[in-house]
C-alpha positions in Angstrom: 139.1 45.8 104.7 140.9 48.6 105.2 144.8 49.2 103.5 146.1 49.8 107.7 144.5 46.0 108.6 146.1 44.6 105.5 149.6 46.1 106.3 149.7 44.6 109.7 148.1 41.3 109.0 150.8 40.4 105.9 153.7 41.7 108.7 152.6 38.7 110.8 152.3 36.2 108.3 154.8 33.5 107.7 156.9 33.3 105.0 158.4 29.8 105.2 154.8 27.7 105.6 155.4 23.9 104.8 153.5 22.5 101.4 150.9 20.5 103.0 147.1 19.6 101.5 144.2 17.8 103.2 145.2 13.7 104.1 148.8 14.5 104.5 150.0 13.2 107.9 152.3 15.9 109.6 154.3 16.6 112.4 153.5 19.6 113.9 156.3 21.3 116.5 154.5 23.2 119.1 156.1 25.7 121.7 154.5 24.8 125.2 154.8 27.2 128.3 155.2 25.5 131.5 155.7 28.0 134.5 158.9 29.9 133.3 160.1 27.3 130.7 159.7 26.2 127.1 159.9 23.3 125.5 158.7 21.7 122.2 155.9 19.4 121.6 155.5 17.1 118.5 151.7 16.2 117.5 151.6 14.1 114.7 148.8 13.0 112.4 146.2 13.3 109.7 145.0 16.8 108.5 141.6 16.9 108.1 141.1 20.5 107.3 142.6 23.8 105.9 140.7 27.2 105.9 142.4 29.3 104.1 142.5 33.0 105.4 144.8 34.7 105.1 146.4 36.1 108.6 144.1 33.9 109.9 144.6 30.4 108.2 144.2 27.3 110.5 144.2 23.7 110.0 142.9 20.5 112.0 145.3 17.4 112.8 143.6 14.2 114.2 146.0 11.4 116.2 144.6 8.3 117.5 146.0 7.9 121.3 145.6 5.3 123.4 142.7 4.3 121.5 141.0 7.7 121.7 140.7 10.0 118.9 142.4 13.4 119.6 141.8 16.2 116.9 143.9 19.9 117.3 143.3 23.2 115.6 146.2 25.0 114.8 146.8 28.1 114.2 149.1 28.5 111.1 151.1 32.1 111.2 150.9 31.7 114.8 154.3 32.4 117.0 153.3 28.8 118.4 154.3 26.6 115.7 157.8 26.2 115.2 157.4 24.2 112.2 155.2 21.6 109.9 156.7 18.4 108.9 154.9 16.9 106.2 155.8 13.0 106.9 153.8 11.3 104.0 151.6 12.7 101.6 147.9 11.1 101.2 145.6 10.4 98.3 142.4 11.6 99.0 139.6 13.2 96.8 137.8 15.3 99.2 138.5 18.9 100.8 136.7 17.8 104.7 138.0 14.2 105.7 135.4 14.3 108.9 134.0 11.0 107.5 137.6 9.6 109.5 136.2 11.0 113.3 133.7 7.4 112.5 136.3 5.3 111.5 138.3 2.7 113.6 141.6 0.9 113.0 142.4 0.3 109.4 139.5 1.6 107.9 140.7 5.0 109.4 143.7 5.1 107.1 144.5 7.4 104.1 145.9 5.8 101.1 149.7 7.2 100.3 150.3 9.0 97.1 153.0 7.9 95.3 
């Protein structure tokens, strides 16, 4: 890659990125645009997965809601998220956790690292 695409990309990265890993449940803050206004949207749940790179480094979140599994793809230098909360961190001993999109109810749940 050239040195002029490297320049830019490290200007929009983030410098104050939360510490989170695979099986952590987080709280992500999300700016929403409605019309003319802004406001802040919390999604909270289990990461599933981080691909690192670079500028463009994302990472997966899956809630359960309402008894329907809802997974999100975020961005993470993007001007979109305000911030990562890292609630509680989880034990788990594999990079992918998609094995959790078959799982229902209890058996759904990451063990807590203590």
């Amino acid at each position: 890659m050239s040195e002029i695409i490297k320049q830019i990309e490290a200007a929009q990265m983030k410098s104050d990125v939360a510490d989170f890993r695979v099986g952590d449940t987080v709280k992500v803050y999300g700016k929403i645009k409605e019309g003319n206004r802004e406001r802040i949207q919390v999604f909270e749940g289990t990461v599933l997965k981080v691909q690192n790179g670079g500028n463009r480094a994302t990472f997966t979140v899956r809630k359960n809601s309402n008894g329907i599994g809802v997974e999100k793809t975020w961005p993470l230098h993007s001007p979109l998220v305000e911030k990562i909360e890292v609630v509680r961190r989880g034990k788990v001993r594999r990079a992918k956790l998609f094995y959790l999109r078959d799982r229902v109810g209890k058996a759904a749940k990451v063990k807590e690292k203590k």
